[in-house]
N, C-alpha and C positions, 0 to 999 in steps of 0.2 A: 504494500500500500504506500502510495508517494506521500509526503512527509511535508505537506505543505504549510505554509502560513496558515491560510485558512482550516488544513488540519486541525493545527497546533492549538487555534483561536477554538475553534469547538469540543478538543479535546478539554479546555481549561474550562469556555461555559460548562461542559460537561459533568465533570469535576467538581464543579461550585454548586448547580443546581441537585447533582446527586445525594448530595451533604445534606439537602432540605426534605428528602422524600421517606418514604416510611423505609421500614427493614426492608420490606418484601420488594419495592422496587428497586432497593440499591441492590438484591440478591438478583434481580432478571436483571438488571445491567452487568454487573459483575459474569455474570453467566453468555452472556449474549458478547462480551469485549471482543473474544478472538473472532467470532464470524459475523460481526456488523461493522461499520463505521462508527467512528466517532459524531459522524455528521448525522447519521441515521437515526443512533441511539440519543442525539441531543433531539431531534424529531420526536421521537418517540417520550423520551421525558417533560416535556414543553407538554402536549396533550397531557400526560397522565397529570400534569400539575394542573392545567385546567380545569381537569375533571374534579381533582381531588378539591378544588375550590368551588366548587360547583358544588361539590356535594355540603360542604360547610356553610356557603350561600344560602342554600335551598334549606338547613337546619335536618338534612339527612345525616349526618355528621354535626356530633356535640363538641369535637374538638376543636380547637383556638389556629393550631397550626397544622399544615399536611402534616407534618411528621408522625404526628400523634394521631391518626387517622389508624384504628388498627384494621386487621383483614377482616374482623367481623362484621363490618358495616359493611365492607363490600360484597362477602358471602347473604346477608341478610337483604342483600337488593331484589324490589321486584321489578319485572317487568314493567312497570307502569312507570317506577324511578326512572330507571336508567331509562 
């Protein structure tokens, strides 16, 4: 994979933004490093942070920060939520 600026710049948003997300998403990025991009997986965490603000938004989520969002709120989703 070429080692670009632009790489490097998303490898770091990456990196910053992961630091704010629950366990379970720093364990699928950690797991996904070797066969995604860093550009990809910054894609992918941008949405999941959306969501997870969305969920705190809408009061489906009683936590203050994503972090603290645990996976039961997300297993406890119905169809009509999400």
């Amino acid at each position: 994979m070429t080692n670009t600026r632009q790489h490097q710049v998303h490898e770091q948003k990456l990196e910053q933004l992961v630091n704010s997300m629950p366990f379970y998403i720093v364990e699928y990025v950690d797991n996904k490093l070797d066969i995604r991009s860093s550009s990809t997986l910054l894609n992918y965490v941008l949405d999941y942070k959306l969501f997870l603000e969305w969920l705190i938004a809408e009061g489906i989520a009683e936590q203050e920060h994503i972090k603290d969002i645990p996976l039961s709120v997300l297993e406890k989703l119905k169809l009509i939520e999400a």
